[in-house]
DRENKE-291543 format. One record per residue (C-alpha): x, y, z; residue in one letter. Coordinates in steps of 0.1 Angstrom, whole numbers, plus 2048, in hexadecimal, padded with zeros to 3 digits. Example, Ala and Ser with C-alpha at 12.3 -4.5 7.8 and 13.67 -1.06 7.14 Angstrom:
# DRENKE-291543
87B7D384EA
8897F5847S
END
This chain:
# DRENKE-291543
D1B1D9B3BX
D181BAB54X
CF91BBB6CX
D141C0B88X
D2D1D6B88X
D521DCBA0X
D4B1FCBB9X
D6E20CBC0X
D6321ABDFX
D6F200BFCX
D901EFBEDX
D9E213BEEX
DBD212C0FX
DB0231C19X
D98252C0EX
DB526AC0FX
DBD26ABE8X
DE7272BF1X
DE7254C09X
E0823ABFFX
DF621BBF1X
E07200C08X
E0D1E0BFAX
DF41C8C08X
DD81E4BFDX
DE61DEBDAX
DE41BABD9X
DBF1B7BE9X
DB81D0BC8X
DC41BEBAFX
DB51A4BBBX
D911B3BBFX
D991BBB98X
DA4198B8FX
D85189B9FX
D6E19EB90X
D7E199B6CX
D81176B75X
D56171B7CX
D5218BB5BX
D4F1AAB6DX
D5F1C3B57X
D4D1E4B61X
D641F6B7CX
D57216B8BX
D6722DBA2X
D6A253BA7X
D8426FBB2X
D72274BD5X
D79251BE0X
D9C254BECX
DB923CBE0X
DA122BBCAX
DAA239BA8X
DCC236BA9X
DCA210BB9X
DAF208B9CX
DC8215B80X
DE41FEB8FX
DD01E5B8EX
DC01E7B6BX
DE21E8B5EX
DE41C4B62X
DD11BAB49X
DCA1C5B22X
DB11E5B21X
D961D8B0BX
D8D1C0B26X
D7E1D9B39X
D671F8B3FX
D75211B53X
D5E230B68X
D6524AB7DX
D55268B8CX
D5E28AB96X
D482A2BA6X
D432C3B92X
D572EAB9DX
D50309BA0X
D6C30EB84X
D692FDB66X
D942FFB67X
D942EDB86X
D7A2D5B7EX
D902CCB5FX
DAC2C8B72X
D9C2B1B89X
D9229EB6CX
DB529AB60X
DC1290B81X
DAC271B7FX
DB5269B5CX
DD9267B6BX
DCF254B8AX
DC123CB78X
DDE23CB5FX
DC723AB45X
DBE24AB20X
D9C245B21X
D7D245B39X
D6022FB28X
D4723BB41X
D4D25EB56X
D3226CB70X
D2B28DB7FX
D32285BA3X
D1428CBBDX
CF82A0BA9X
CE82A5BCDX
CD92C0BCBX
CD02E2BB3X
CEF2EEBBDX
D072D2BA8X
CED2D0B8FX
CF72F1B87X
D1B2EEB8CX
D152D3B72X
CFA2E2B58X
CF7307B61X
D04323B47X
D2831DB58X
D252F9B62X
D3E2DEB60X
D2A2CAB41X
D3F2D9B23X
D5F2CEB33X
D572A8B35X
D452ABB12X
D672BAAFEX
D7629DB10X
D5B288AFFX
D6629BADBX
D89293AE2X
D8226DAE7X
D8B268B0CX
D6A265B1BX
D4E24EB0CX
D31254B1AX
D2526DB35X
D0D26DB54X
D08277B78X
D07264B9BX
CE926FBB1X
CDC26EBD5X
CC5285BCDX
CA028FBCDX
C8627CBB8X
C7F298BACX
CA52A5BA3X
CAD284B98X
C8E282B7BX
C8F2A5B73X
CBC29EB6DX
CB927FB58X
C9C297B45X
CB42AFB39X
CC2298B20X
CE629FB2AX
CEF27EB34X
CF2259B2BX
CF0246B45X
CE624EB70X
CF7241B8DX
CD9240BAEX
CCB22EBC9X
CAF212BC3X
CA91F3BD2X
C8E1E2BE4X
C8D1F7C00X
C91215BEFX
C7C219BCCX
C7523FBD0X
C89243BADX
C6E230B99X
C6624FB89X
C88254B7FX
C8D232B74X
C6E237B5DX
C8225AB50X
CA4245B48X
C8E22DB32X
C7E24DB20X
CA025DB1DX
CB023BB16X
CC823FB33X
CDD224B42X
CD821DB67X
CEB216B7DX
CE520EBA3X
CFB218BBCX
D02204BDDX
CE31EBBDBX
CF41D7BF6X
CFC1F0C13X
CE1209C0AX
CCB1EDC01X
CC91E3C29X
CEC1DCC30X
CE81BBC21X
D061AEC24X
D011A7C49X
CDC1A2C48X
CC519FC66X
CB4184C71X
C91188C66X
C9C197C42X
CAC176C3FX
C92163C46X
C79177C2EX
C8D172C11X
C9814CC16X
CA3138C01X
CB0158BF5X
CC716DC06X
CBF192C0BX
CD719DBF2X
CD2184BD5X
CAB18DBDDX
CB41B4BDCX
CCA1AEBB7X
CAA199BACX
C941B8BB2X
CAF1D0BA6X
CB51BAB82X
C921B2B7EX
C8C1DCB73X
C921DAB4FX
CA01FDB54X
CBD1F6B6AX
CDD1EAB58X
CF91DEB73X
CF91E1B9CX
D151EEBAEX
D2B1D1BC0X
D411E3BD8X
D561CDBDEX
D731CCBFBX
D831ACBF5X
D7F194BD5X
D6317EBEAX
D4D199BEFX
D4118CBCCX
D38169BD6X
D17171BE3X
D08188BC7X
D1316FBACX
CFA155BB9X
CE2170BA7X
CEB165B84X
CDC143B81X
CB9152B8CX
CB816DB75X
CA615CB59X
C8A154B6EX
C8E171B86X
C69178B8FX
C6314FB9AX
C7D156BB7X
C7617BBBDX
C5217CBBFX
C48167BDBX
C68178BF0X
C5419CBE6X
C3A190BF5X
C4A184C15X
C541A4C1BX
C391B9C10X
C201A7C2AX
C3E1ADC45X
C3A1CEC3EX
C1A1D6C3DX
C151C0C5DX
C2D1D4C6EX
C251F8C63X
BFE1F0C63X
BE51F9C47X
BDF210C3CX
BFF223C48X
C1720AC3BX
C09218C0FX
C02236C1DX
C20246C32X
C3425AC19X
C16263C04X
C10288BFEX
C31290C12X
C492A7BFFX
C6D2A5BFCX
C872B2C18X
C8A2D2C08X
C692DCC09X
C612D4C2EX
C692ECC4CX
C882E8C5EX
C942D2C3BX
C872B4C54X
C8E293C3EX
C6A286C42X
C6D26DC25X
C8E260C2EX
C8525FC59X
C6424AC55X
C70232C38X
C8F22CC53X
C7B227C6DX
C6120FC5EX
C7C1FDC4CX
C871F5C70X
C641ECC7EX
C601D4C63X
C831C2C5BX
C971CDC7AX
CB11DFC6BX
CB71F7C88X
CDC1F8C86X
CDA203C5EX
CBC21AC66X
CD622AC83X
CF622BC6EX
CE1242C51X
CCC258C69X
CF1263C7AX
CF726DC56X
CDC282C51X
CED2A8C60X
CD92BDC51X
CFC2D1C3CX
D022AEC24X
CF52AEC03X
CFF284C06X
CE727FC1EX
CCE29AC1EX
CB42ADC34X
CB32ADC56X
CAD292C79X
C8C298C87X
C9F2A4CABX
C862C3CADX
C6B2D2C91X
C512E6C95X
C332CFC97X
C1C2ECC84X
C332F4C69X
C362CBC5FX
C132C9C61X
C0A2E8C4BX
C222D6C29X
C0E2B7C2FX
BE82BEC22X
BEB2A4C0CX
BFB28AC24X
BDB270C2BX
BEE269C51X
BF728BC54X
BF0290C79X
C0526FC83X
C23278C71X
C32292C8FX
C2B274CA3X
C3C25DC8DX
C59275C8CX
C61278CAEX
C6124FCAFX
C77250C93X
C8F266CA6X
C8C252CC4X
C97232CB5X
CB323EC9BX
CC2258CB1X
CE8253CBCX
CF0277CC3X
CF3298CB2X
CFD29DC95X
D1F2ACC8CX
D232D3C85X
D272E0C64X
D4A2DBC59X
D5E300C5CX
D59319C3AX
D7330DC1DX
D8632EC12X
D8033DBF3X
D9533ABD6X
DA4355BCAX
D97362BACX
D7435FBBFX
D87376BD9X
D9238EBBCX
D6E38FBB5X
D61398BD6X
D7E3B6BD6X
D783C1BB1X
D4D3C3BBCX
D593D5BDCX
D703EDBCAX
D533F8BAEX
END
């Protein structure tokens, strides 16, 4: 594997799988692929769920011979095994290919599609008989999970290698990254750049912080310098969105002489801005979304909001809080628009700030908030034989 790898999910013409590839989307492919092959990036990863992307990749690939390259793909697991397998097949053809060195289990999110994928009737035995058969190499699952669902997955021996968020200003998956090196699972980290801060158009202050560096050569240098992680995800829109993160290579043997005095740059920014002892202390004792009242996304709410306090990354910070609904797995829990001040208090016992945290909250709100969130999207029909179910229990 190289330390970066090519993200299929932005060269794609348009998220709408059956959309006609026009020509000049084609060509700006092709040559995303020929650039990355060209600078020694030969792990390409896409998925099923990102539109056109497949079947643009797979034209593409065809240009050159296939033992220059790694291919992945994902595909989120079905109700139906059947119509998982079919989905399956539809992305072998996509992406015109006989064989998928590296296939994921799209979006284990939640206990839901960890069951989907490991339960009594999960998804698991299809992928694995494609294993036996020699079309897929190895097998793993992408995550924006819980810490806890993401250690307790990779525990399950089921998989090779992970695909999850981790960069400097995330690092709740330590744990799990501690749990791949038991299980001696690849990692792999997804979006390090937009996730990461929306790097690629830094602010100000984060560029000054990490000069000479720029945020996202510091932000690989943290990510690479975790024996555990293998490659970062470079999703690249056009071949130069390469440049930049290739100025990471020559630093690499000496990583920590360039790193370490950027760390602590920005770990005295934000403990300046946060205040001590709040700024080691804010997410300490605080459970997961899940486990809160109202499913109110404490974690996720104050680490946006200090994030902005201290690098002034309010336009990220606003772009993911919209996100959060409170019905998407992606992005999940809820805003802090309304809670019941009581209820938050009475899961936080073991929260040392636990009576500034409503307080917190509602500042939160106040500075992330561009509206209401959207509705729950409308009921999908059931499927048939679910229907035929539903009448054969009716019926006795």
């Amino acid at each position: 594997m190289p330390v970066f790898s090519c993200g299929g999910m932005r060269y794609q013409q348009s998220w709408s799988a059956g959309t006609p590839v026009g020509d000049a989307s084609q060509r700006n492919a092709e040559a995303v692929v020929d650039r990355a092959l060209e600078v020694g990036i030969n792990h390409f990863e896409t998925a099923r769920g990102y539109g056109t992307s497949e079947v643009q990749l797979g034209k593409a690939l065809k240009r050159h011979p296939r033992d220059r390259y790694i291919l992945q793909t994902k595909v989120a697991p079905s109700d139906s095994r059947r119509d998982f397998e079919k989905y399956l097949e539809e992305s072998f053809t996509r992406l015109g290919t006989e064989r998928i060195e590296l296939f994921a289990f799209h979006g284990l999110n939640n206990a839901h599609t960890v069951e989907l994928t490991l339960g009594k009737n999960g998804c698991l035995p299809v992928a694995e008989s494609f294993r036996k058969q020699g079309r897929i190499g190895h097998i793993g699952f992408s995550t924006h999970g819980s810490q806890r669902l993401v250690k307790e997955t990779i525990e399950t021996g089921h998989f090779d290698y992970v695909n999850l968020h981790y960069y400097y200003v995330f690092q709740n998956h330590f744990a799990a990254l501690q749990a791949a090196k038991e299980k001696d699972v690849g990692v792999f980290i997804i979006s390090p750049t937009d996730k990461g801060g929306r790097l690629q158009a830094p602010t100000q202050k984060l560029k000054d912080l990490c000069a000479p560096l720029s945020p996202m050569v510091f932000n690989n240098l943290f990510c690479l310098s975790h024996e555990t992680i293998q490659t970062l995800s470079v999703g690249a829109a056009r071949p130069s969105d390469f440049d930049e993160h290739l100025k990471t290579l020559p630093l690499l043997a000496d990583a920590h002489a360039h790193l370490d005095p950027v760390a602590e740059r920005m770990k005295a920014a934000y403990r300046e801005a946060i205040g001590m002892p709040l700024a080691e202390q804010w997410d300490v004792g605080v459970p997961e979304w899940d486990e809160i009242p109202g499913g109110i996304n404490i974690r996720e709410i104050l680490r946006w909001h200090n994030l902005v306090k201290a690098y002034d990354v309010l336009e990220y910070a606003k772009e993911r809080y919209s996100l959060m609904t409170g019905h998407d797995h992606w992005v999940p829990g809820s805003q802090a628009r309304e809670f019941d001040e009581k209820a938050i208090l009475s899961v936080l016992s073991k929260s040392p700030v636990r009576e500034q945290i409503p307080t917190l909250l509602r500042e939160a709100h106040a500075l992330l908030d561009t509206g209401p969130p959207p509705p729950p999207p409308a009921p999908r029909p059931l499927h048939r034989r679910v229907l035929r179910k539903v009448r054969r229990a009716l019926i006795g």
